[in-house]
LOPASE-337342 format. One record per residue (C-alpha): residue number from 1; residue in three letters; x, y, z. Coordinates in Angstrom, 2 decimals, padded with zeros to 5 digits. Layout:
<atoms>
(NUM, 'ALA', (X, Y, Z))
...
</atoms>
This chain:
<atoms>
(1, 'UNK', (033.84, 017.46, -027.27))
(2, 'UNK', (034.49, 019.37, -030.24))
(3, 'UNK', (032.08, 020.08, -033.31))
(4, 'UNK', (032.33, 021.09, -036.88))
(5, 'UNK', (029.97, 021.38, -039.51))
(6, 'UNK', (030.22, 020.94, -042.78))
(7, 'UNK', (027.80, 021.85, -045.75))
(8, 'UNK', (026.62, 018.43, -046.88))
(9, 'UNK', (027.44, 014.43, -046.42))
(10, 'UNK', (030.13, 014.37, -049.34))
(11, 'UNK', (031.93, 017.42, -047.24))
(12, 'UNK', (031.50, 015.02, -043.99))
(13, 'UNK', (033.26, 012.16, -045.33))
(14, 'UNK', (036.13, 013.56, -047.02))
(15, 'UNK', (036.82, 015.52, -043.29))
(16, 'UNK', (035.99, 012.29, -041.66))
(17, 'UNK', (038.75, 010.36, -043.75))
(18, 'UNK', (041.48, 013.51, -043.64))
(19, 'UNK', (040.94, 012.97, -039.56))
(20, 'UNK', (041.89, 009.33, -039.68))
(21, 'UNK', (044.33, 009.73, -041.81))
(22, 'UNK', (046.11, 012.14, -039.42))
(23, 'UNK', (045.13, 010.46, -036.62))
(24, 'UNK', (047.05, 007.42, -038.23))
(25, 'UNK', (050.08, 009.27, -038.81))
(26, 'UNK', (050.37, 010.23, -035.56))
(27, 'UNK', (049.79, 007.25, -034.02))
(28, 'UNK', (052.02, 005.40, -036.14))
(29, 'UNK', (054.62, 008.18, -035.86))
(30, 'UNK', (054.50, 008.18, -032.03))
(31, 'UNK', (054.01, 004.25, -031.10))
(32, 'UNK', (054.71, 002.65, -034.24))
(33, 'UNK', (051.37, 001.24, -035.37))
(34, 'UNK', (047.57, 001.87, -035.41))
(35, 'UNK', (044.85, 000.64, -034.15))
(36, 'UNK', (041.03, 001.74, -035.16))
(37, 'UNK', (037.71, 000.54, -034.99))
(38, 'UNK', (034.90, 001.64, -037.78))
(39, 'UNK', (031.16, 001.92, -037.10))
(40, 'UNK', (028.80, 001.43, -040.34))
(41, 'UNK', (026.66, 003.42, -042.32))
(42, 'UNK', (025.73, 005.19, -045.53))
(43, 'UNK', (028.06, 007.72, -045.13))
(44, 'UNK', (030.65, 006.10, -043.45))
(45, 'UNK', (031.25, 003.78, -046.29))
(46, 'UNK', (031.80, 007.04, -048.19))
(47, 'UNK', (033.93, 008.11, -045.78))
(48, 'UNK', (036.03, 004.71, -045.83))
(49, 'UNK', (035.95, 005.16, -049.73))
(50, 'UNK', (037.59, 008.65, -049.44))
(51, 'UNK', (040.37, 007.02, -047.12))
(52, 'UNK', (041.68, 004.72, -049.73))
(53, 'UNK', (042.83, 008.07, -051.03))
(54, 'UNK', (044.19, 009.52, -047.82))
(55, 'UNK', (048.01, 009.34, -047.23))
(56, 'UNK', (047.48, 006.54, -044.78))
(57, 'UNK', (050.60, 004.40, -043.53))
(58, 'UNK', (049.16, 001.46, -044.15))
(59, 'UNK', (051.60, -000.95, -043.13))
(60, 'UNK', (051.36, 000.02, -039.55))
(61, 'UNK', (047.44, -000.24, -039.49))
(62, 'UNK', (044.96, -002.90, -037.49))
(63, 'UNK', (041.16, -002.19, -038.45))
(64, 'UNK', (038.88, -003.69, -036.25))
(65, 'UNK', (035.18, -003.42, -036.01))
(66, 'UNK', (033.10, -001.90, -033.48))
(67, 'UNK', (029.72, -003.74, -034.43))
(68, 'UNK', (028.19, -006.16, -036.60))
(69, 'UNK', (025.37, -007.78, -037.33))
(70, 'UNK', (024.93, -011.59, -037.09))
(71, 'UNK', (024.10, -012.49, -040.74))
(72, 'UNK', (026.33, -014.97, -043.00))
(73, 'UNK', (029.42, -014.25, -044.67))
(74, 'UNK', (028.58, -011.67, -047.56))
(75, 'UNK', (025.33, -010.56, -046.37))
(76, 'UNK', (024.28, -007.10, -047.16))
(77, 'UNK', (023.36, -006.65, -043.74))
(78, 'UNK', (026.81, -007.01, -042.64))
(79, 'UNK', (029.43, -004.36, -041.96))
(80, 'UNK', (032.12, -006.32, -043.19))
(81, 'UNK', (030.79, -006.70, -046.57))
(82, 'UNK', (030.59, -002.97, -047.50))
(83, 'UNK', (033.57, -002.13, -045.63))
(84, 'UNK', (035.53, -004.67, -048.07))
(85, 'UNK', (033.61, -002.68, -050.71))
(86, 'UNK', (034.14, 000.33, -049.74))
(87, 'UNK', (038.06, 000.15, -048.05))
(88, 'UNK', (039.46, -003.55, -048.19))
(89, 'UNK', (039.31, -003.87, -051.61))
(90, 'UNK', (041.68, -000.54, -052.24))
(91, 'UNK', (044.10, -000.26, -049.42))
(92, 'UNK', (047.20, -002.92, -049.12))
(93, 'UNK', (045.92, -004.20, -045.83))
(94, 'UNK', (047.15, -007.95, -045.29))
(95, 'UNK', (044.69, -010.64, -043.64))
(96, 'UNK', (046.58, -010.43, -040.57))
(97, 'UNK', (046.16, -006.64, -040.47))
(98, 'UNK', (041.66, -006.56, -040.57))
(99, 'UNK', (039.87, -008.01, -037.46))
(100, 'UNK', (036.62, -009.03, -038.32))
(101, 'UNK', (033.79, -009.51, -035.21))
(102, 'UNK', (033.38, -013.39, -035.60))
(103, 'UNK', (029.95, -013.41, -036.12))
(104, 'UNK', (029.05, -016.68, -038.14))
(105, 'UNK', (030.83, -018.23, -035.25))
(106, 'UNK', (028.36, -021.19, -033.63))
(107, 'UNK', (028.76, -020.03, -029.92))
(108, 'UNK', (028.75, -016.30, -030.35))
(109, 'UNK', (029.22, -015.93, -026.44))
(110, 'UNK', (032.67, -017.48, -026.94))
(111, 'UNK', (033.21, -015.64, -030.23))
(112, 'UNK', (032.94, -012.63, -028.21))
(113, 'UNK', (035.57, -013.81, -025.95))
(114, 'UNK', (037.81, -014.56, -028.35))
(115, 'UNK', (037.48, -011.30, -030.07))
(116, 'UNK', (038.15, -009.00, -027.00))
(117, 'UNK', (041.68, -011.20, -027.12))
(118, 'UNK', (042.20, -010.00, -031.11))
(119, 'UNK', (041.50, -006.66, -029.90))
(120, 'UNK', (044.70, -007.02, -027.77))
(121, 'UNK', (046.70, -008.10, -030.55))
(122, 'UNK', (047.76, -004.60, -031.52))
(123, 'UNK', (045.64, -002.53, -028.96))
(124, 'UNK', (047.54, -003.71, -025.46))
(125, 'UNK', (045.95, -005.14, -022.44))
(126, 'UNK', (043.73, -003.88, -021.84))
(127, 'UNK', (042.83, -002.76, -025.34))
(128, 'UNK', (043.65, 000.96, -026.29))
(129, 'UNK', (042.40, 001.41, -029.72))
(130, 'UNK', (043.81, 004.99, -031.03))
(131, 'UNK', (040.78, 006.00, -033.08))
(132, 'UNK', (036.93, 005.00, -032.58))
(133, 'UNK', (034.85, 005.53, -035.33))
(134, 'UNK', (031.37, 006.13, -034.44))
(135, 'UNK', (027.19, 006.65, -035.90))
(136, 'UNK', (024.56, 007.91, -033.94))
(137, 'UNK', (021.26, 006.53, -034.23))
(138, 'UNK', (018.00, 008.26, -034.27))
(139, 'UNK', (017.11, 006.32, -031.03))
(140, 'UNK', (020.39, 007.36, -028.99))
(141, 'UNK', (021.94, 004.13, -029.90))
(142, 'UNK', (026.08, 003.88, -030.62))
(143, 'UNK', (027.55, 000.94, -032.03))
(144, 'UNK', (025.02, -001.67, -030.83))
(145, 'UNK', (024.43, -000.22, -027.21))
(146, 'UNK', (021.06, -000.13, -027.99))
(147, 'UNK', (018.55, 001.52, -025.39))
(148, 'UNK', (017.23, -001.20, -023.15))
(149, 'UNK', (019.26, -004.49, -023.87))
(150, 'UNK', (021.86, -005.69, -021.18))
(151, 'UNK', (024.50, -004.92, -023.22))
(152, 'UNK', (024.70, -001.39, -021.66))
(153, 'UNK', (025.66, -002.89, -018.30))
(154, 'UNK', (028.56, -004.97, -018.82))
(155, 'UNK', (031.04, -003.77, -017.54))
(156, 'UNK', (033.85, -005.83, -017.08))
(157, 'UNK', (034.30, -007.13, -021.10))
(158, 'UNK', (035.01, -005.49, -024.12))
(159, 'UNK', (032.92, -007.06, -026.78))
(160, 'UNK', (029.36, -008.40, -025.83))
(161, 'UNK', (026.21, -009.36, -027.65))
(162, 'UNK', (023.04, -007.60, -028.24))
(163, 'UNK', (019.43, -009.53, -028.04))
(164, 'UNK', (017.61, -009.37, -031.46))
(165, 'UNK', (017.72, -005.19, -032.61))
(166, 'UNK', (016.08, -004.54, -036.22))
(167, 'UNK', (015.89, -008.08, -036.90))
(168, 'UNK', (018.84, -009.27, -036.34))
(169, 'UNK', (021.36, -009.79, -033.12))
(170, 'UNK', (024.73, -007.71, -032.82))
(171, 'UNK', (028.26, -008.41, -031.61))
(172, 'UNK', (029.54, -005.24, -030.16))
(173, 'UNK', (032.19, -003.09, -028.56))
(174, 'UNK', (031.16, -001.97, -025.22))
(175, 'UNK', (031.51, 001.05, -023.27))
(176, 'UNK', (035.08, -000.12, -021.20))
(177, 'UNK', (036.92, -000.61, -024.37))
(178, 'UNK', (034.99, 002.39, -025.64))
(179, 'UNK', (036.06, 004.54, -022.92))
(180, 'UNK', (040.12, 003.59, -023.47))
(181, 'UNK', (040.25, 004.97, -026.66))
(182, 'UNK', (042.74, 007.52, -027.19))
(183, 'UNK', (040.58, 009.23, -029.41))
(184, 'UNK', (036.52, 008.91, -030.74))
(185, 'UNK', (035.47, 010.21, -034.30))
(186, 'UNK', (031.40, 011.14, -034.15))
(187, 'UNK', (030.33, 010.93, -037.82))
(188, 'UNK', (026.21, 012.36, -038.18))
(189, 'UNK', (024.01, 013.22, -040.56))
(190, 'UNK', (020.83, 014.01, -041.65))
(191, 'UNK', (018.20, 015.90, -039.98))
(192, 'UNK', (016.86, 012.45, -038.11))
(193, 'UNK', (019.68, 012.77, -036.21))
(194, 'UNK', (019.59, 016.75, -035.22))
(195, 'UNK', (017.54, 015.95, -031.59))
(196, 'UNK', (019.92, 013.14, -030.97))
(197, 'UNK', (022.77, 015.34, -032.09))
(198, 'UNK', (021.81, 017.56, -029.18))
(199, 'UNK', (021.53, 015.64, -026.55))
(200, 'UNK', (024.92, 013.86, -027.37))
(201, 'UNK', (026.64, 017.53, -027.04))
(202, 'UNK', (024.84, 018.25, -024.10))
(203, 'UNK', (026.45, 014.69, -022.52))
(204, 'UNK', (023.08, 013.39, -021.59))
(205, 'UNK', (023.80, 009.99, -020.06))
(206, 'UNK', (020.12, 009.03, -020.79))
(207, 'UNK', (020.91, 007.91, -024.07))
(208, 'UNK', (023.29, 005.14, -024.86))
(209, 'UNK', (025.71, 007.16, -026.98))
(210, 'UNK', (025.63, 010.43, -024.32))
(211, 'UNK', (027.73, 007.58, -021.88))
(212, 'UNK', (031.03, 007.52, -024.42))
(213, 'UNK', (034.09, 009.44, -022.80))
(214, 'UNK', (033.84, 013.12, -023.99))
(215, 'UNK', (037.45, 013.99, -023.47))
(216, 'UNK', (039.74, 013.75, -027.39))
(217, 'UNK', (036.01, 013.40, -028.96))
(218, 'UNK', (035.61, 015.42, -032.26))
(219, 'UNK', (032.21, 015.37, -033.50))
(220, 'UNK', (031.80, 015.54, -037.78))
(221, 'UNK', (028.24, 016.68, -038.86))
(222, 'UNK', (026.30, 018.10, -041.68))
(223, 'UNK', (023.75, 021.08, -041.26))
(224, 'UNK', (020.99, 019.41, -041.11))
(225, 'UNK', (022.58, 016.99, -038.41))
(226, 'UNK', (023.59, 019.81, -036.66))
(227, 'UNK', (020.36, 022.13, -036.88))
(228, 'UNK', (020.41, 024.41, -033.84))
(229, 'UNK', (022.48, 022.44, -031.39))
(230, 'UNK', (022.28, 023.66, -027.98))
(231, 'UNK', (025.39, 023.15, -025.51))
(232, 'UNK', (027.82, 022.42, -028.61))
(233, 'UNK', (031.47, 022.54, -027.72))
(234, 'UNK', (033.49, 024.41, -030.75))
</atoms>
């Protein structure tokens, strides 16, 4: 797992975006398309921002989502409605191009399903998404792999649903799908995050986001995220 710091939150998305953006090159150069998943968050909707501006080849991309909450269309709880804000709205991306978690679906259980089958659609079977995007909560949490639910143990799927976290429930990428990706993008800031930040480096499995594949993991951080980290990989 590899670390760098940067001075502030503005630094961390702009190096955040310049890695996907060569991450997408790559990809696209080497297999002809790809395929990403973004996490939400005050400064990854900065980040996003700062991609519109990134010499991305767009034609060859597939966004998909690696949480969101259940909330109607529009919501500002959703993901979906500041990454349109923040990405959708600037980048030629065609309908057929963005995967959005089905979330407003009446039987979410199937919904999931059906949305481990989109992730195929450009990822392979079984999914192999080129580029995670990931947060790190101030509880251990990734994505929705909240400490505690079921969700951690399955398994066997690659999207599953979370019981009610923060008030609300949460379609999610789980740890297989996770785990496939070619390559994982750790975005964290803010000195909330600077014990969490820790334990991630030190790959303690206690915590939900310590269990995400180590190996082609680059870690993004500000200084205060990144206050004394012990174990840290440079």
């Amino acid at each position: 797992m590899k670390l760098d710091i940067f001075d502030n939150v503005d630094s961390v998305a702009r190096n955040g975006a310049a890695a996907i953006a060569a991450a997408a090159r790559s990809a696209v150069a080497a297999r002809g398309r790809f395929a990403f998943a973004v996490s939400g968050g005050h400064t990854p909707w900065i980040m996003l921002e700062a991609l519109a501006s990134e010499d991305v080849p767009w034609h060859a991309v597939h966004l998909y989502q690696v949480d969101e909450r259940v909330a109607p269309a529009g919501d500002p709880d959703r993901n979906l409605t500041h990454l349109q804000q923040s990405l959708l709205s600037r980048v030629p991306l065609a309908p057929d191009q963005v995967h959005a978690m089905p979330v407003e679906a009446r039987d979410l259980d199937h919904a999931a399903a059906e949305y481990a089958l989109e992730l195929q659609k450009a990822a392979g079977s079984p999914a192999v998404l080129d580029l995670v995007h990931l947060g790190l909560g101030s509880d251990g949490h990734t994505a929705s792999l909240v400490p505690g639910d079921s969700v951690l143990g399955l398994t066997r799927v690659d999207v599953g649903l979370t019981a009610v976290y923060l008030g609300r429930r949460r379609m999610t990428l789980t740890y297989p799908v996770l785990n496939r990706a070619r390559s994982v993008l750790w975005v964290v800031t803010g000195s909330d995050k600077s014990a969490m930040l820790r334990r991630l480096l030190d790959g303690d499995g206690t915590i939900p986001a310590g269990r995400v594949r180590r190996e082609s993991a680059t870690v993004v951080a500000d200084r205060q995220a990144a206050s004394q980290p012990a174990g840290a990989a440079h």
